[in-house]
C-alpha positions in Angstrom: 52.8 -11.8 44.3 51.8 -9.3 41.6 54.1 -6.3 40.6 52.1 -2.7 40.9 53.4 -0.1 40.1 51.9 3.7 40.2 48.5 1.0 40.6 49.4 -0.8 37.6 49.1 -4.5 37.6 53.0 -5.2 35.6 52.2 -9.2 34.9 52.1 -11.0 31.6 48.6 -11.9 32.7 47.5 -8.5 32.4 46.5 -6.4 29.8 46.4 -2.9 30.3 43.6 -0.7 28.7 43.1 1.8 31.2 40.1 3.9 31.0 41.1 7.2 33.1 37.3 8.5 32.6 36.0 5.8 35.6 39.1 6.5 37.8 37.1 8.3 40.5 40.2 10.1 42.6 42.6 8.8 45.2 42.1 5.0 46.9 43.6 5.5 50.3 44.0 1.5 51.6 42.1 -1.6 49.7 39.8 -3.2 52.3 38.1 -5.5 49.9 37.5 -7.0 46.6 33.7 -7.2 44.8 32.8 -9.6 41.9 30.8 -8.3 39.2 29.3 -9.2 35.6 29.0 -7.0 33.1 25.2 -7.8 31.7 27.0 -7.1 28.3 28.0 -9.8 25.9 31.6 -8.5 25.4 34.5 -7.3 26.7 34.8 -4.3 23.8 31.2 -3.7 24.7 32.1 -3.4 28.4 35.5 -1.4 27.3 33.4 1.6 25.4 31.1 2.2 28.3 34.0 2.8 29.9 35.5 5.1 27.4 32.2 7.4 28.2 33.1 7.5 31.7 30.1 5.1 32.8 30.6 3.5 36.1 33.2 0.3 35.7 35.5 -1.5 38.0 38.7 -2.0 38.2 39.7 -5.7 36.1 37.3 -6.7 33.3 38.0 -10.5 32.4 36.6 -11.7 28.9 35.0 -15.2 28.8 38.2 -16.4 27.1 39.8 -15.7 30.2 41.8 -12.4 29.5 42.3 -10.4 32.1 42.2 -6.6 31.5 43.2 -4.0 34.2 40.6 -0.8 33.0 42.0 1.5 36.6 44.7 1.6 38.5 44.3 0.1 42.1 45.1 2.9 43.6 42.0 4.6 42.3 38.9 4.7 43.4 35.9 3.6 40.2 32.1 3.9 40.8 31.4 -0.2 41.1 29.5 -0.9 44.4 26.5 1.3 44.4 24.1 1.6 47.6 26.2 -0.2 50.6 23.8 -2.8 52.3 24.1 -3.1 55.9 26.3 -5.4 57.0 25.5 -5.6 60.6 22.3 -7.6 59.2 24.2 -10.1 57.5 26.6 -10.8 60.5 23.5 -11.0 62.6 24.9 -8.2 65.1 21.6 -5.3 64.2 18.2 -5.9 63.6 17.0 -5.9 59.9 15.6 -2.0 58.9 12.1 -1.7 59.6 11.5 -0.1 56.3 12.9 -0.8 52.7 15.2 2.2 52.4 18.2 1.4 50.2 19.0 5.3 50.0 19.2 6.3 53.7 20.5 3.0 54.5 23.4 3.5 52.4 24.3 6.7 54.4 24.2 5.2 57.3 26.5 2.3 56.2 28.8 4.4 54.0 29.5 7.0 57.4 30.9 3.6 58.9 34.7 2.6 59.4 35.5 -0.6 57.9 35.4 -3.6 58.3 32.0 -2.1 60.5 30.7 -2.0 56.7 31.1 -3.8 53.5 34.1 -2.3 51.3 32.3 0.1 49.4 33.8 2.0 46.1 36.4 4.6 48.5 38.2 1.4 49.6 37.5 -1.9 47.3 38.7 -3.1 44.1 36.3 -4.3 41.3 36.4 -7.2 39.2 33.8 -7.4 35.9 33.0 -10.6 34.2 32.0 -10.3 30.8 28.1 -12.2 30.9 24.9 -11.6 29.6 22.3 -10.8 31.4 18.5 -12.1 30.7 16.1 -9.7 31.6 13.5 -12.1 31.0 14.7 -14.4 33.3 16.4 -11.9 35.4 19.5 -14.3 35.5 23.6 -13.6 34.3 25.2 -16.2 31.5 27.2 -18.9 33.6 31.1 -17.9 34.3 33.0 -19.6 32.0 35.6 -22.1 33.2 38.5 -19.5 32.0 36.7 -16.6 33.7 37.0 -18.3 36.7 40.3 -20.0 36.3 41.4 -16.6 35.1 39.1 -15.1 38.4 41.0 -18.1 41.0 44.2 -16.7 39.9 43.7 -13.0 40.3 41.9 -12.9 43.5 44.8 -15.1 45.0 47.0 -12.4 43.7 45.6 -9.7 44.6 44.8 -11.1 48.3 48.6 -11.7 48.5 49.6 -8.2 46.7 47.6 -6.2 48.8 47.0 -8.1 51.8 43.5 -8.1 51.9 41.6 -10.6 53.8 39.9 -13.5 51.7 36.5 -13.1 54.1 36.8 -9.6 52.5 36.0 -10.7 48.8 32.3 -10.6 47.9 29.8 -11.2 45.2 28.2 -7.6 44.3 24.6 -8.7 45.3 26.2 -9.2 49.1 27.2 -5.9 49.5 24.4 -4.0 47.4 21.1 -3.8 46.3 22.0 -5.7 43.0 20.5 -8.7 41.4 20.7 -11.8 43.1 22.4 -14.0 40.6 25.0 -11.6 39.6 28.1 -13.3 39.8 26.4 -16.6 41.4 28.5 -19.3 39.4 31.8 -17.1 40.0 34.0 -19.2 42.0 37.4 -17.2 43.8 38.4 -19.6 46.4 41.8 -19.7 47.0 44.1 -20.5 49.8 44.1 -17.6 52.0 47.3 -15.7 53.2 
C-alpha cells in the first residue's frame, strides 16, 4: 500500500516533480484510473508542457520505467477530455443517433458515477511517455519497463485508494481519443 500524504505518493518508486499549473482544484473521491501516452518522445518534453499549464495527468512514466508523480491525487488535472457514453459500451442505451461528441459529453458528465466513465472531477491519470505517428496514426509500443513500472502502480494505487480494477481504462474507452492510444499498455493486476 502506497503512503500519500497531502496527495503525495511518499515511495522510493516515485519521483516527485509536481507541476501545480495542471492541478485543476479539489478531487473530492477517486472513482477511476485512465491510461494515457504522451505523443511526445520524452519525459522532459512531457514535463515542460506541463510547466505551461497544458492539460497533463497525474503520473508520467518514462520508457525507462521511472515513475514521476506531476499532481497530487487529491487534485483534479485536465486528462480525460469529452466523456463517451458509457451506457453504450455496457449495452444498457442505444448508440446516439447523431455524432455529437460535445452535447454527448454533457449529458454523460451531469451523470453520478459509476452511471458514467470517471471523468477528470474524479479519476487519476497516468501518461506514458510514446511517440505518436501521425502518419500512421499509431503510439510507439509500451516498453516492457513502462508497463512493469505501469503493473506496479495501478496495483498500488487500486489498493491505496480502493478503486475498483473494472474501473481502470485505456483513454480511447472513455473518450473521443485515438484508438491505439495506450493499446500495448498492460495493468493487470490482482484485484483487491
Amino acid at each position: 500500500m502506497l503512503n500519500i500524504t497531502d496527495g503525495k505518493i511518499v515511495d522510493a518508486k516515485v519521483v516527485l516533480q509536481l507541476q501545480p499549473l495542471i492541478e485543476r482544484g479539489p478531487m473530492k473521491q477517486v472513482n477511476g484510473i485512465i491510461v494515457h501516452q504522451t505523443g511526445g518522445a520524452t519525459a522532459a518534453s512531457a514535463l515542460a508542457s506541463y510547466a505551461t499549464g497544458a492539460a497533463g495527468a497525474h503520473l508520467l512514466l518514462d520508457r525507462d520505467g521511472t515513475v514521476y508523480q506531476t499532481a497530487r491525487l487529491n487534485q483534479t488535472t485536465w486528462h480525460v477530455g469529452k466523456l463517451r457514453p458509457r451506457c453504450v459500451a455496457e449495452l444498457k442505451c442505444p448508440k446516439p443517433k447523431k455524432w455529437d461528441p460535445v452535447g454527448t459529453h454533457a449529458v454523460e458528465r451531469a451523470k453520478a458515477w459509476p452511471d458514467r466513465y470517471p471523468s477528470n472531477a474524479d479519476a487519476i491519470g497516468i501518461e506514458l511517455v510514446s511517440k505518436f505517428d501521425v502518419k500512421t496514426r499509431q503510439y510507439e509500443v509500451v516498453s516492457p519497463q513502462q508497463n512493469a513500472a505501469l503493473k506496479w502502480l495501478v496495483e498500488e494505487l487500486l489498493f491505496s485508494l480502493k478503486v475498483p480494477m473494472t474501473e481502470v481504462f485505456r483513454h480511447p474507452d472513455v473518450s473521443y481519443k485515438e484508438p491505439s492510444e495506450a493499446a500495448s499498455a498492460d495493468w493487470q493486476v490482482r484485484t483487491p
